[in-house]
N, C-alpha and C positions, 0 to 999 in steps of 0.2 A: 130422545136426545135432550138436555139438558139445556134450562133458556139462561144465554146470555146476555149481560148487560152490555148496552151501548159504552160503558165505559170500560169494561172489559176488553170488549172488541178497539176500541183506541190503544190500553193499554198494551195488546199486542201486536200492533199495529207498528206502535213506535220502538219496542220491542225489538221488533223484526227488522225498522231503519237502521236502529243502533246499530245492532248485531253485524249487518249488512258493510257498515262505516267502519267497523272497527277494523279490520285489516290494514285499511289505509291509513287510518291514524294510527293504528300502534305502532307500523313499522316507522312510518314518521316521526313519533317519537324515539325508536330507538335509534334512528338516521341523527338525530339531533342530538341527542346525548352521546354519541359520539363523536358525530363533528365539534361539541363543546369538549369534550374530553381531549380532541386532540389538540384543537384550538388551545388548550391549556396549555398542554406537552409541550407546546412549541413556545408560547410566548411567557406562561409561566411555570416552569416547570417543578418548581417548589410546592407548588399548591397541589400535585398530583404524582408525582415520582419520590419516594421514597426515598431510591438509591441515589438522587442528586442530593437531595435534603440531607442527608448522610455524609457524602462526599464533601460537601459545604462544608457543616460542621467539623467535621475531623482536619480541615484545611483552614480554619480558624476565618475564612469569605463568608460568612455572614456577619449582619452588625449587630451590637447589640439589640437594639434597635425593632428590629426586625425578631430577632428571635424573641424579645419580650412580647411582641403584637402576637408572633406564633403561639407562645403559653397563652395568653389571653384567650385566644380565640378558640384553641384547643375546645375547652369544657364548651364552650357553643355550640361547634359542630357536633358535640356528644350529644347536647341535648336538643340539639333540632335533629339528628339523625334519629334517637329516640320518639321524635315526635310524628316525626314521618310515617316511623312502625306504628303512632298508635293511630295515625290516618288514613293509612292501610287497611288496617283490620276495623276501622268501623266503617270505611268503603266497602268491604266485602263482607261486614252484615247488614249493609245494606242491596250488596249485589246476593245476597243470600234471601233479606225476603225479596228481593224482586221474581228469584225461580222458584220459590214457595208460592209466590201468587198464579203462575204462568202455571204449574201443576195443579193449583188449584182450580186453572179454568179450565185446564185439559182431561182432568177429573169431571168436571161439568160437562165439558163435549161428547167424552168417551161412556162414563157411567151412569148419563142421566142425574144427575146431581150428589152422588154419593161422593164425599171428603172426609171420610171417617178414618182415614190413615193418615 
């Protein structure tokens, strides 16, 4: 059997907390982005319904005013929406080596310390 470090042994430790937590927080997360979502629907429905934003315009009830803030802000939500993707993906090479490391101690438990794969 393959000797593990005491900081190994932490690392899956907490590992195994996370993993454990995340059920509850994910769905809470998606509990809340919903209720934000609808929260919208209802008190702003411009900021998230399409076919009202539509109906506005063709009905000449927006002001100018308001449609200039909407251009404005357009290109921001592009590039923060943009930025989120790249948030994303460097969260998940970082949740990538975290189970590169875990395979690496499970290689150590299992093979007596071979990690040549």
């Amino acid at each position: 059997m393959g000797a593990v470090s005491d900081r190994d042994l932490n690392f899956v430790a907490k590992r195994r907390a996370l993993s454990r937590r995340w059920n509850v927080v994910g769905w809470a997360l998606i509990a809340l982005i919903i209720a934000a979502l609808g929260f919208l629907f209802v008190t702003s429905p411009m900021l998230v319904n399409p076919w009202e934003t539509m109906a506005r315009v063709r009905t000449d009830s927006i002001s100018k005013s308001t449609l200039q803030l909407m251009a404005m802000l357009l290109p921001v939500v592009f590039l923060g929406s943009f930025l989120l993707l790249i948030v994303i993906v460097a969260f998940q090479f970082a949740a990538a080596a975290n189970e590169r490391r875990l395979i690496e101690i499970l290689y150590l438990l299992l093979d007596g310390g071979s990690t040549d794969t």
